[in-house]
Phi, psi and omega in degrees: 000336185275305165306289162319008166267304187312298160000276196282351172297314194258038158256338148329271201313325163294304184309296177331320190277334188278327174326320196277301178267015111344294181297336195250010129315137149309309182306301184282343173291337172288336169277008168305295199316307183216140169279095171262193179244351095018276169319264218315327180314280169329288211295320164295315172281347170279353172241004159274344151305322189272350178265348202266315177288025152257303166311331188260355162270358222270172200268131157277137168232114186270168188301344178296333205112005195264119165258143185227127215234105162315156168312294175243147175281108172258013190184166170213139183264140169300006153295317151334130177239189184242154162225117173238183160261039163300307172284002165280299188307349180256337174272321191295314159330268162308323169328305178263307142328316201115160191288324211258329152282345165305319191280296215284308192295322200262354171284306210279336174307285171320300131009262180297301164335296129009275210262341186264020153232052172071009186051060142257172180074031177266021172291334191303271198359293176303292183308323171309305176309305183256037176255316193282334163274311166335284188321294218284341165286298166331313199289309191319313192285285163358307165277001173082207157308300192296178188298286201230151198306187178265177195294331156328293203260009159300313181307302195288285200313287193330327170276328165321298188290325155320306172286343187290313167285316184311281175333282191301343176292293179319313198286308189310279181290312196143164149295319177312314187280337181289325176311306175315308241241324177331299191289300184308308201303286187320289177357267179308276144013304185290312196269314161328273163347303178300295198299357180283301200295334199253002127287355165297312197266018163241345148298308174259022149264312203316321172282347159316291180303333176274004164269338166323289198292323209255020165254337170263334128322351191236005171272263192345303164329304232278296193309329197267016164246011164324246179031271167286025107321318213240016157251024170092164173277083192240181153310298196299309226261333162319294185326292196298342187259351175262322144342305189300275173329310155332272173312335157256355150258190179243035135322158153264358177189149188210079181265152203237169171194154170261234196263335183233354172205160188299071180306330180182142166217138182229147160092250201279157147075015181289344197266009159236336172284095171267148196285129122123005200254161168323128167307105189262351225251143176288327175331289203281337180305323194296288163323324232219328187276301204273346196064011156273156158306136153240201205202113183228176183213060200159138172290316167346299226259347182246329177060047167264135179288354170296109207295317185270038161290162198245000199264158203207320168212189198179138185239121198265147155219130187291159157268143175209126178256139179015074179065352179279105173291139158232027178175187192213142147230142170234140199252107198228148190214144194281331156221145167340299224287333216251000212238084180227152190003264194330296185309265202329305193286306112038292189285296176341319204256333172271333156286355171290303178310272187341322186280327169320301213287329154283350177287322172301274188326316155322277163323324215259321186295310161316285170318325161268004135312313182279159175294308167336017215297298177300000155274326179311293208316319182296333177250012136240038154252173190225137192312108158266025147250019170252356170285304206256344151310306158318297196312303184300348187267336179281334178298290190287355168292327212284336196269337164252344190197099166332273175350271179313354183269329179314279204319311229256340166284340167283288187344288184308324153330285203284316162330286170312321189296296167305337153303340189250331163302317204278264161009308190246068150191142180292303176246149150253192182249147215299318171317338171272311157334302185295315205292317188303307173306315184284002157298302181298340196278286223308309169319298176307326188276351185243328184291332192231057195301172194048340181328272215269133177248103158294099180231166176239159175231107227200105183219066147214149190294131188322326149304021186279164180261094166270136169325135152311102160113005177324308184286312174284345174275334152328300178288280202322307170318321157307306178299317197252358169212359191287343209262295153092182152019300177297147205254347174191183199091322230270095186251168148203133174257118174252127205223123183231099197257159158289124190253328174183163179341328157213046165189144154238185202240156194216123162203161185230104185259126170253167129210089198279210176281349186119170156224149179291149156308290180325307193289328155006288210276322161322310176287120223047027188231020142204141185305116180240144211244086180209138196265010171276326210273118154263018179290028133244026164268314177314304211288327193285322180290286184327341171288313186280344173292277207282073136252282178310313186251331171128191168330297192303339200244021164289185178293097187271137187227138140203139199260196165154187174297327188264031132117217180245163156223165181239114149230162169218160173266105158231152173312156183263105201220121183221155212299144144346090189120340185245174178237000000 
């Protein structure tokens, strides 16, 4: 029995190794997160390999009881049995898979077993099938929340599938061979099971944790190219913001360009990517024409007509203002190796900021064009103290749950974009409005779980024309001042009804505290100038009510103990091209 414990240890050791260089592809880590029918396809042929190299490493036992250990197993006499890792590979399967990939790994496991003993023995068949499936269900229940169960009960399934085959050995075979085979076969198996999960599940914490790190590197980023962002997309301002990016990644080179030419390249390949000279690499021309991301792993696949550039792989993302491309950044890196998931959500995540931050300079750049200044100025601008609020709840989120600080940094994302887009327009459309509250709620909803209930009552079509930020300034006005103390309960309701055939009602209900009769007589029929205060946020939109629709669409205020509503009367208007 030691000899044959010893055995399988090092037939253990071999699956370990391969686990180990498995887990440090790209390709298969990608196939971790979510379970598609896709993934699962991949998972299945990558552990129906690994289950077919446990039957051909496995220890042979003959009937006498003589182990006999070959390199590779090329036959089996049907007398004759196996003590393999097949069944760490089938646990490990469902684990990571799913029940049903469990059942497709323990058919082909069995399966080959079968046959690669003479088609004796077709109980592995059965046993396999359902061991893979049991495990992927049980595993499903187990985990909970999480990704994959804890190591506790990864120990407890693995052993289960072990006895569960140990039964079927015994109903078939005998006692004698369960007797041999028991102690190492669980043992190990078991053990096995475990340390294969839990190199998975320390891979994808690490990545996790480096996505930890590179969401407070991409705050940080963010804040020092703001700046130069918001004086346009120039030379001065590309040098500086690639310089930045650099020094905050692990690129080897890091370049911005506008539809036609090279605004600044820092790092490999500077000395043919020149700032002001034509975009030459096919790659970013590709980027720029179609407005997609690409990917490249190859010099071929980036096409610089330069023969000895040193850039190898590379990641394009278009910059896009209101559907527009106007540039490409591009992320470039000198081996394939560096180029992995996290860099890709990463880049993903900063031309998303960068198209804001540019949007801002646009707007902002519009605005002083216009006669409109003070509404303009109102409508791309964004609060900083719900901004640098934002930041801080993202921040203290990074230190318990990695996830929610990713979400609540797109969410912000997707705040600014629409803010600032929403911004160079009088009216949107309620789909766009909405998508814009709910970015804010949602942010707010994290700093402040349970507060605030947001619900809509909506019997007009998504394409209706409303002013911009109209809804949001309601809700936000609700938020920083109708609740006051209170920590739940804090409901608003937001409501858009048909009033008749060509208008509806726009309305926003809390129930909060009221507004006193002094502020009352104030609200929206004058700017009032105070940072605590949004009545000059109320007032430029009530202004902006009777500019655009006339008198019927000012500003209704009515309070009381059971709280406030905001309504207006607007015309029934619907985006261009719809009915």
């Amino acid at each position: 029995m030691f000899n044959l414990l010893v055995l399988l240890a090092e037939r253990l050791g071999i699956i370990m190794l391969l686990a180990f260089l498995l887990v440090n592809t790209r390709f298969f880590r990608g196939l971790l997160e979510k379970r598609t029918f896709k993934t699962q396809i991949w998972l299945t042929l990558i552990f129906s390999l690994f289950v077919v190299i446990a039957n051909l490493t496995g220890v042979e036992i003959t009937n006498s009881k003589e182990v006999i250990t070959p390199l590779i197993l090329t036959g089996l006499p049907q007398s004759d049995s196996i003590a393999n890792t097949r069944m760490l590979v089938i646990t490990s399967a469902s684990l990571t898979g799913g029940p049903y990939v469990g059942m497709l790994v323990g058919l082909v496991g069995g399966l080959h077993r079968v046959f690669f003993g003479g088609f004796s023995d077709y109980f592995y068949i059965i046993s396999s099938v359902l061991i893979g499936y049991l495990i992927g269900v049980w595993g499903d229940k187990a985990k909970g929340d999480g990704l994959y169960p804890k190591t506790f009960w990864v120990a407890l399934l693995a052993f289960s599938a072990e006895m569960i085959q140990m039964s079927f050995i015994f109903a078939f075979r005998g006692f004698d061979l369960v007797k041999l085979i028991f102690v190492p076969m669980v043992l190990l198996n078991t053990i096995g099971a475990s340390l294969f999960m839990e190199i998975l599940k320390t891979y994808l914490s690490n990545e996790r944790q480096l996505r930890a790190v590179q969401t407070k590197d991409v705050l940080e980023l963010t804040n020092k190219t703001l700046p130069y962002f918001r004086n346009g997309l120039n030379f001065d301002s590309a040098l500086h913001v690639c310089q930045i990016i650099k020094e905050y990644t692990n690129f080897d080179a890091v370049g911005l360009t506008d539809t036609e030419n090279v605004l600044a390249h820092v790092g490999a390949g500077e000395d043919h990517h020149i700032a002001g000279e034509p975009v030459m690499t096919d790659l970013s021309k590709s980027v720029i024409a179609k407005g997609e991301e690409k990917l490249a792993y190859n010099k071929e696949d980036i096409g610089c007509p330069v023969p000895d550039c040193p850039l190898t792989a590379a990641i394009v993302i278009p910059l896009r203002v209101n559907e527009e491309t106007i540039g490409a950044l591009k992320l470039y890196s000198t081996a394939r190796s560096k180029m992995t998931v996290v860099e890709e959500n990463l880049v993903n995540g900063l031309a998303l900021i960068f198209s804001g931050q540019l949007a801002i300079g646009i707007a902002e750049e519009q605005t002083s064009l216009l006669n409109e200044a003070e509404i303009k100025a109102l409508q791309v601008q964004i609060n900083p103290h719900f901004f640098f609020n934002a930041i801080n709840t993202i921040g203290a989120l990074m230190r318990v749950d990695v996830n929610k600080a990713h979400e609540a940094l797109m969410q912000l994302s997707v705040f600014f974009r629409s803010s600032l887009q929403n911004g160079q327009e009088k009216e949107v459309t309620l789909e766009q409005e909405r998508r814009h509250v709910d970015a804010y709620m949602s942010i707010e909803k994290m700093r402040f779980p349970d507060k605030f209930q947001v619900d809509y009552q909506v019997d007009v079509a998504d394409n209706v024309m409303l002013p911009s930020f109209c809804l949001q300034i309601f809700v936000e006005n609700a938020v920083r001042h109708a609740f006051g103390g209170k920590k739940k309960n804090n409901q608003i309701l937001i409501s858009l009804q048909p009033v008749d055939a060509a208008h509806f009602e726009v309305s926003v209900k809390d129930n909060g505290n009221g507004i006193s009769p002094e502020v009352l007589e104030t609200v929206g029929q004058q700017p009032v100038k105070e940072t605590k205060g949004s009545g000059t946020a109320l007032y430029n939109l009530n202004q902006r009510l009777q500019g655009l629709y006339g008198s019927k669409s000012q500003l209704q205020v009515i309070t009381g103990k059971q709280g406030t509503e905001f309504k207006t009367i607007l015309p029934l208007k619907y985006k261009e091209g719809a009915n």
